[in-house]
C-alpha positions, 0 to 999 in steps of 0.5 A: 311210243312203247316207253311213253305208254310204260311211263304211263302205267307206271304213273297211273300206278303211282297216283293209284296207291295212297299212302296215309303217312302221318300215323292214323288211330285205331279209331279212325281205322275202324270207323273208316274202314272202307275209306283205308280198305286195300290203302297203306297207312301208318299205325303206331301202338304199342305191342300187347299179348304174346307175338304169336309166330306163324312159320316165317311171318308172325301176328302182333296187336298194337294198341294206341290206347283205344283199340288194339289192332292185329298186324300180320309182318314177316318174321324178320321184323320183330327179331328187335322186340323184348318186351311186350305189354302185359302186366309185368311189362309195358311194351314196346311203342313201335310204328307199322306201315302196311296195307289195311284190310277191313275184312282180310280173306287170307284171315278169316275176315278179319280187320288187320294190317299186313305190314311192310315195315315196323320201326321201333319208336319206344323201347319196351320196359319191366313195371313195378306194380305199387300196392293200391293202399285204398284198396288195402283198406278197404279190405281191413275194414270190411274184414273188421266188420265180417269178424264183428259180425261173426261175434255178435252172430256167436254171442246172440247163439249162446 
């Protein structure tokens, strides 16, 4: 009787938690937030800003391209990240899983993730920024048209 009742919990527990497997999007968690709250879901993004270590866990913000959303994980996770996203760098592409919270009270109340586990899907890389030539011209111009004005402003003086 002891076993089957043991038996029981632990399936009650099983069905309880749900797990999102399929990756959701930044959007999705926002708008949805008391849908996800306290569930494990499956974020990926890529790793922006600076990982900021916290003793033996560590936060990071993952952007999929819409919204970028912090992650708290055990430091050991990211002993493998090189690159994060700035402007010399694109950054890592890595997948989180974890719990979501949509106002987190070890944080302050923040939306954030607590992960269990980061695999990396994309490795990070330096990026060569090229010039932006309209850009460039644009600026000739108007300087060309800043020194023209300053010689009429001059000529109309004398």
């Amino acid at each position: 009787m002891l076993r089957r009742t043991a038996e029981a919990i632990i399936l009650i527990l099983l069905c309880s938690t749900v797990c999102f497997a399929q990756p959701v999007s930044s959007s999705e968690l926002i708008n949805n937030a008391k849908q996800y709250d306290g569930k494990t879901v499956v974020y990926a993004g890529e790793i922006i800003g600076d990982i900021m270590v916290r003793g033996d866990y560590a936060w990071i913000n993952l952007n999929d391209g819409k919204n970028a959303i912090g992650v708290w994980l055990d430091r050991g996770l990211i002993k493998d990240i090189i690159y994060t996203g700035n402007y010399k760098f694109k950054g890592e592409v890595v997948e989180v899983n974890g719990i979501f919270n949509r106002a987190c009270l070890q944080h302050g109340g923040d939306l954030d993730i607590h992960a269990q586990s980061l695999t990396k899907i994309i490795p990070g890389r330096p990026t060569q920024e090229m010039p932006n030539f309209k850009k460039i011209n644009i600026v000739i111009l108007l300087l060309g048209a800043l020194v023209l004005i300053w010689i009429f402003t001059q000529l109309k003086r004398r």
